[in-house]
GUKE-830931 format. One record per residue (C-alpha): residue number from 1; residue in one letter; x, y negated, z negated. Coordinates in nm, 2 decimals, padded with zeros to 4 digits, m for minus. Example, Ala and Ser with C-alpha at 12.3 -4.5 7.8 and 13.67 -1.06 7.14 Angstrom:
% GUKE-830931
+-----+--------+--------+--------+--------+
! num ! residu !     px !     py !     pz !
+-----+--------+--------+--------+--------+
!   1 !      A !  01.23 !  00.45 ! m00.78 !
!   2 !      S !  01.37 !  00.11 ! m00.71 !
+-----+--------+--------+--------+--------+
This chain:
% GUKE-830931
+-----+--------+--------+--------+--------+
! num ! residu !     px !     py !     pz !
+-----+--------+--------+--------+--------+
!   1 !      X ! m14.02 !  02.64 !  04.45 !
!   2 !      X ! m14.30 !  02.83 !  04.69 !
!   3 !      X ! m14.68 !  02.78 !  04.68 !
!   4 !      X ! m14.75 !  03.12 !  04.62 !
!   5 !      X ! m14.43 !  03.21 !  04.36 !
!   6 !      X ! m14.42 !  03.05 !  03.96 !
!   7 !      X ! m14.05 !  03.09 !  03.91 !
!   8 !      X ! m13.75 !  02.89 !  03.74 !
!   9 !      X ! m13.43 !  02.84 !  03.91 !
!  10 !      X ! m13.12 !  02.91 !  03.58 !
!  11 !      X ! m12.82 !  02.80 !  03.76 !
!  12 !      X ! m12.52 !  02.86 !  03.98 !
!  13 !      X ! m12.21 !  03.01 !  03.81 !
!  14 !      X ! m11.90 !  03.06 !  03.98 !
!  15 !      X ! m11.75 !  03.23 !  03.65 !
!  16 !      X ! m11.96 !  03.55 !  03.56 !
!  17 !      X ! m11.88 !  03.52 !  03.25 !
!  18 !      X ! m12.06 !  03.25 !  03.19 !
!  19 !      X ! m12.35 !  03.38 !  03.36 !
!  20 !      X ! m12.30 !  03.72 !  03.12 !
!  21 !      X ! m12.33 !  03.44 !  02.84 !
!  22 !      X ! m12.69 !  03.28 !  02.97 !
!  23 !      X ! m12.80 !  03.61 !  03.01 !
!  24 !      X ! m12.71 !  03.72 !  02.68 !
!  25 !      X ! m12.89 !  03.34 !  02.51 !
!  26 !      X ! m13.21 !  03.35 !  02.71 !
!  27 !      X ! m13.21 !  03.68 !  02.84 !
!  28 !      X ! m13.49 !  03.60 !  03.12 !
!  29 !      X ! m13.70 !  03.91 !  03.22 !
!  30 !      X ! m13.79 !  04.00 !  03.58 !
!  31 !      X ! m13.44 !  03.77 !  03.68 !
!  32 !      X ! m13.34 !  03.78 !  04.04 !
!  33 !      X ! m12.97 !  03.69 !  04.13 !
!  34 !      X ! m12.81 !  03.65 !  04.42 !
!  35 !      X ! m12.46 !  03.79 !  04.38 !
!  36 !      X ! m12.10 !  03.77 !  04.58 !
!  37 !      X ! m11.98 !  04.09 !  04.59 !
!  38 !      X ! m11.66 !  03.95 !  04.61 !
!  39 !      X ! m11.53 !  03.68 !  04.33 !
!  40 !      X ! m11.22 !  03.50 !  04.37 !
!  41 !      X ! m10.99 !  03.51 !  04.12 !
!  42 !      X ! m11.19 !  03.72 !  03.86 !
!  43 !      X ! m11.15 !  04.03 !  03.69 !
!  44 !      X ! m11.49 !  04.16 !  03.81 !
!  45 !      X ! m11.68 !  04.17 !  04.14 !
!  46 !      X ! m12.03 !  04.14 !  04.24 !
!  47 !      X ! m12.10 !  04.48 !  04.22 !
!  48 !      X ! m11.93 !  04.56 !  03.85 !
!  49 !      X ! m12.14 !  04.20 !  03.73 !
!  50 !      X ! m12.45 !  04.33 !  03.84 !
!  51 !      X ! m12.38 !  04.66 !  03.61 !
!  52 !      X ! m12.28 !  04.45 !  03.34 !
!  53 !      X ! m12.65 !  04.24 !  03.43 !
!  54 !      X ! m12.87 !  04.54 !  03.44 !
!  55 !      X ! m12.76 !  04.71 !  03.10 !
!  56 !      X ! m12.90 !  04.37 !  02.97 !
!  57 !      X ! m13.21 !  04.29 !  03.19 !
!  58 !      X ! m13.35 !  04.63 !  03.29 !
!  59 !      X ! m13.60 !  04.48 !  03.54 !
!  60 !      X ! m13.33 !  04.23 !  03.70 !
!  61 !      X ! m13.35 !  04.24 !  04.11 !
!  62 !      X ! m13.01 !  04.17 !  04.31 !
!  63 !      X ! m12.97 !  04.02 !  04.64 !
!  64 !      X ! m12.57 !  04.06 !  04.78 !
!  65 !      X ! m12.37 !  03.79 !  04.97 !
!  66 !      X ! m12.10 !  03.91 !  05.13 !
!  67 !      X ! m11.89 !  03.88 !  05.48 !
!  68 !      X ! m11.78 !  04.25 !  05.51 !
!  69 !      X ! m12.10 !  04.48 !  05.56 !
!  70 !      X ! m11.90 !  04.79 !  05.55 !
!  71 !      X ! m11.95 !  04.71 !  05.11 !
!  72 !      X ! m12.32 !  04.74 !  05.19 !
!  73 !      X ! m12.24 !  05.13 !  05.07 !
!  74 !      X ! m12.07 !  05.04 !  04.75 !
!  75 !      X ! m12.39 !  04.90 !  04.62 !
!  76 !      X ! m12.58 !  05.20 !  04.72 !
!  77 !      X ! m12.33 !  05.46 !  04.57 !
!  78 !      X ! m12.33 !  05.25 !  04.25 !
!  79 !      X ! m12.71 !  05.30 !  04.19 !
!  80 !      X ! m12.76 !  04.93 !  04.19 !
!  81 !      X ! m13.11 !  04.98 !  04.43 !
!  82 !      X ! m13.03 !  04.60 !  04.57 !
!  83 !      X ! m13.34 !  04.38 !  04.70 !
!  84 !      X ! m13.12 !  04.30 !  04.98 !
!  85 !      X ! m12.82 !  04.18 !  05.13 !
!  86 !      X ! m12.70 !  03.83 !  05.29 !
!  87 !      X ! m12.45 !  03.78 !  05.54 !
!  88 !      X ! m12.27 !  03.48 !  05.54 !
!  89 !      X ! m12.16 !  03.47 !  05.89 !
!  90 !      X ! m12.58 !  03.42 !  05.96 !
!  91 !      X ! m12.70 !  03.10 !  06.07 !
!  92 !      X ! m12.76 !  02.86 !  05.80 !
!  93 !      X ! m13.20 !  02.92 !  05.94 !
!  94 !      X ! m13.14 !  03.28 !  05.92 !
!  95 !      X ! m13.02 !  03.24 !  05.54 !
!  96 !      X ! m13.29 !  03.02 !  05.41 !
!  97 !      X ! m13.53 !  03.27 !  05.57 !
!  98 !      X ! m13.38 !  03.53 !  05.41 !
!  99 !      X ! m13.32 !  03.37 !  05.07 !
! 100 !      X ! m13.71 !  03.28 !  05.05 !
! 101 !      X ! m13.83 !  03.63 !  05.20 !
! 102 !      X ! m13.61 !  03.80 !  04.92 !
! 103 !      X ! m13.76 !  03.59 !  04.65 !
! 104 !      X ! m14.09 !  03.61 !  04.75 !
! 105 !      X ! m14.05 !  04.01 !  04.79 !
! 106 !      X ! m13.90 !  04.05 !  04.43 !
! 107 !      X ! m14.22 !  03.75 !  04.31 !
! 108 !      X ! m14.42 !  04.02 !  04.41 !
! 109 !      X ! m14.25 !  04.35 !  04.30 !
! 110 !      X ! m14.20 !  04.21 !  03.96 !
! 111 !      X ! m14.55 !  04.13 !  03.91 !
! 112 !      X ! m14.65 !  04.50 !  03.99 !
! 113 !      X ! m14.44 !  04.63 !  03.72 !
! 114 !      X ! m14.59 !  04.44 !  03.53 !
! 115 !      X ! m14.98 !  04.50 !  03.66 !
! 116 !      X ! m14.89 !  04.87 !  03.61 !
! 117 !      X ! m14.80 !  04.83 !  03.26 !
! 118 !      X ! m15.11 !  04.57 !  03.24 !
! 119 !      X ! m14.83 !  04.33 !  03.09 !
! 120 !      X ! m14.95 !  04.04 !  03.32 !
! 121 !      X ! m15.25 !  03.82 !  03.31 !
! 122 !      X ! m15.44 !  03.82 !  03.68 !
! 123 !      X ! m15.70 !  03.59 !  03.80 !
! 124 !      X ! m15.86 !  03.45 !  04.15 !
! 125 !      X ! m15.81 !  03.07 !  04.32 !
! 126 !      X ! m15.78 !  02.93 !  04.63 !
! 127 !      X ! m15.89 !  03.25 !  04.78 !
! 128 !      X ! m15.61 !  03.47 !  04.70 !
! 129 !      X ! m15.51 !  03.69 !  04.34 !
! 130 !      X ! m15.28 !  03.53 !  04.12 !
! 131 !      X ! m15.06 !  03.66 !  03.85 !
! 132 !      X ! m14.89 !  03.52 !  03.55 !
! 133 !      X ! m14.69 !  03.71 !  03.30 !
! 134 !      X ! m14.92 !  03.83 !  02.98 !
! 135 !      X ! m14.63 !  03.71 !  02.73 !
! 136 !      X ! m14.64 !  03.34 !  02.91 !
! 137 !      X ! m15.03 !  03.29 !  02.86 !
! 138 !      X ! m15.13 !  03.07 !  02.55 !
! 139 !      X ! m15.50 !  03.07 !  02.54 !
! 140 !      X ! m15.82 !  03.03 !  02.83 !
! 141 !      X ! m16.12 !  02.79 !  02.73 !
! 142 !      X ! m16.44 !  02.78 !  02.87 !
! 143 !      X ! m16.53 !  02.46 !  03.06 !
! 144 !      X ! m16.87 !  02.26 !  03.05 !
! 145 !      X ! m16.93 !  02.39 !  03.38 !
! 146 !      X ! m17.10 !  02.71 !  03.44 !
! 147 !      X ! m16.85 !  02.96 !  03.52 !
! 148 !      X ! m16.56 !  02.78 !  03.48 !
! 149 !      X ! m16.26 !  02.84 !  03.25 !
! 150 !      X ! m15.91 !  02.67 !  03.21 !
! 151 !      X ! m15.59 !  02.94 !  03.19 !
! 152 !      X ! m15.33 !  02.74 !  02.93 !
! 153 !      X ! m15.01 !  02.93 !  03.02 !
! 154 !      X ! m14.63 !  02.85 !  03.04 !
! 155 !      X ! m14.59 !  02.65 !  03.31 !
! 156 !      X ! m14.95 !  02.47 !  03.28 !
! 157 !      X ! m15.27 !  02.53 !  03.35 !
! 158 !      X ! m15.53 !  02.60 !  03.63 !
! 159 !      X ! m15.90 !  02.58 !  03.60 !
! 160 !      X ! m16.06 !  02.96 !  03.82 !
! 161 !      X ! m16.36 !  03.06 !  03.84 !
! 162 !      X ! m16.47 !  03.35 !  03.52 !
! 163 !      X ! m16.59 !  03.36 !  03.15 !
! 164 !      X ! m16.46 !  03.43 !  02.83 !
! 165 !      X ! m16.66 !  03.74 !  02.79 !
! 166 !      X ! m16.55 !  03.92 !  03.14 !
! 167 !      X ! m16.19 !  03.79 !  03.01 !
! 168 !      X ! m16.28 !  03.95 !  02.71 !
! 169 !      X ! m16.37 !  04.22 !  02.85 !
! 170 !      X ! m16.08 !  04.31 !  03.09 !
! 171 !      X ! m15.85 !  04.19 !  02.84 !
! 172 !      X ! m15.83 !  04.35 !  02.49 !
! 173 !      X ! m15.51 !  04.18 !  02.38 !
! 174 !      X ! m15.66 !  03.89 !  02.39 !
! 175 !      X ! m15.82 !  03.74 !  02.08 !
! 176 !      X ! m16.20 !  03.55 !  02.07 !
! 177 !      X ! m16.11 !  03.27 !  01.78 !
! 178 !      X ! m16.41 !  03.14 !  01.88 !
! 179 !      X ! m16.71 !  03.14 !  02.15 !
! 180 !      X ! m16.52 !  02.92 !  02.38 !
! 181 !      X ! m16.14 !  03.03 !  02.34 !
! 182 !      X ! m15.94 !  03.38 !  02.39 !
! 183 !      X ! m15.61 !  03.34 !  02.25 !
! 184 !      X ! m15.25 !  03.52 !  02.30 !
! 185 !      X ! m15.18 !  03.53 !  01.90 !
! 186 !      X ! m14.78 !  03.62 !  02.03 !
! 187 !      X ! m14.76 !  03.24 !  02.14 !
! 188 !      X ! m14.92 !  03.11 !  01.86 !
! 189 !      X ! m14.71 !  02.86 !  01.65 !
! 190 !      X ! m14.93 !  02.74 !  01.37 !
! 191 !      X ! m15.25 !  02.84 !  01.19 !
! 192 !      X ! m15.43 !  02.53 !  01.00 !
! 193 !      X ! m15.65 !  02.70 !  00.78 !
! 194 !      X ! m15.84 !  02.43 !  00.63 !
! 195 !      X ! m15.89 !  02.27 !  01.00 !
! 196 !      X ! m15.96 !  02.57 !  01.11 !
! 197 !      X ! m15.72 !  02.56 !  01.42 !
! 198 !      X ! m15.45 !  02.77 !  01.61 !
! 199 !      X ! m15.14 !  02.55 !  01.74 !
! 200 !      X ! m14.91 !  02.64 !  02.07 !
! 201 !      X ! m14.61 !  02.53 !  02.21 !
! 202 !      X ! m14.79 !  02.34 !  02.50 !
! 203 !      X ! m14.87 !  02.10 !  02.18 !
! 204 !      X ! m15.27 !  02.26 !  02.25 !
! 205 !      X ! m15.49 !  02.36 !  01.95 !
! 206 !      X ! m15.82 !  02.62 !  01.99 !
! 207 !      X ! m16.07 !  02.64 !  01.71 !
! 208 !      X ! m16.11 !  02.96 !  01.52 !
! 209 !      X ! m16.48 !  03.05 !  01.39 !
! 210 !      X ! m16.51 !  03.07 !  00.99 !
! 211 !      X ! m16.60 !  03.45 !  01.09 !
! 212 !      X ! m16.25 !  03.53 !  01.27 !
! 213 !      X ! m16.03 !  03.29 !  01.04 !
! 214 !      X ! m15.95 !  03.59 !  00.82 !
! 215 !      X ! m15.87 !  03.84 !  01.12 !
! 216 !      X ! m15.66 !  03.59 !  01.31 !
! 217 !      X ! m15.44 !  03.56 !  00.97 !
! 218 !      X ! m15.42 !  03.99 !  00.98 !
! 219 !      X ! m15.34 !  03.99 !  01.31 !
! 220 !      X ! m15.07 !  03.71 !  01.31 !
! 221 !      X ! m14.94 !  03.89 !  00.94 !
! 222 !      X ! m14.89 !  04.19 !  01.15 !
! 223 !      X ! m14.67 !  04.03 !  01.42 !
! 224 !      X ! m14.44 !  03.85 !  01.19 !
! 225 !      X ! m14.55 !  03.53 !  01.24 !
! 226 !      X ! m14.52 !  03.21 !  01.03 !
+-----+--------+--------+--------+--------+
């Protein structure tokens, strides 16, 4: 979508109840919508829908579209604390400024929730701080090359400049399998004991040491898994 923002787009409903229905299936945390406040020919407006979205996704971010501004209040007496508000009546440049400002501003408010409940994964490239959210990582193995590790996440992967011990060392919920993998034991999917090897939904495996082959197996016991 935006060089500097890892984000999905879910759809465009023009029945919120079907949107209610997504929400309730995939249940997408840290969602931004951008909501009509008022809905032709539906029982609910923009402002009721967004209730109904917020007792389901706490963390969900709202942006309003509306042509009256004098509804700009509603939202604020109903608690809703919106991101923003879009005018239709604004020039079609106007709007697409204000569509990618908004989602870059709630890009980067989500990710400090999430830094401040060190729920999200951060590393350094191209010269600026990066963040990806700890429950989308799969693993980080080291590279040949001096000081180089690959971050296997969600959307892919990018190569940054670290090691697995300062990894290690920042992050504690992440587990060594080996000398040259950290894993996120949430995402795993499959543990080959005779090979020795963790399986993830990317269709990637990491080695696990003779040594931590036992404590991998507690550890994923403990969350349920398999």
């Amino acid at each position: 979508m935006m060089a500097d923002v890892t984000a999905n787009f879910v759809g465009g409903f023009t029945d919120p109840t079907s949107l209610i229905q997504t929400i309730k299936n995939d249940r997408p945390d840290g969602a931004l919508f951008f909501l009509d406040i008022e809905y032709q020919n539906q029982s609910v407006n923009g402002i009721d829908l967004a209730e109904q979205l917020r007792e389901q996704l706490p963390n969900a971010q709202f942006v309003f579209v509306s042509t009256h501004s004098e509804l700009v209040y509603l939202t604020i007496q109903r608690r809703l604390e919106p991101l923003g508000f879009i005018f239709k009546d604004d020039g079609i440049e106007k709007l697409k400024k204000a569509v990618v400002g908004d989602i870059k501003y709630a890009y980067e408010k989500y990710m400090s929730i999430l830094s401040s409940s060190n729920n999200v994964f951060e590393y350094q490239f191209g010269g600026q701080v990066n963040y990806v959210p700890f429950f989308d990582v799969y693993y980080i193995e080291t590279m040949d090359q001096p000081h180089k590790v690959t971050l296997y996440y969600k959307d892919g992967s990018v190569i940054f400049n670290s090691s697995i011990k300062k990894i290690q060392n920042k992050y504690s919920k992440l587990f060594r399998s080996d000398s040259g993998f950290l894993v996120n034991l949430n995402n795993a999917i499959k543990l080959d004991s005779e090979r020795r090897t963790i399986s993830f939904p990317n269709g990637g495996e990491v080695n696990v040491s003779v040594r931590n082959l036992h404590k991998a197996k507690a550890i994923l016991n403990s969350l349920g898994k398999f």
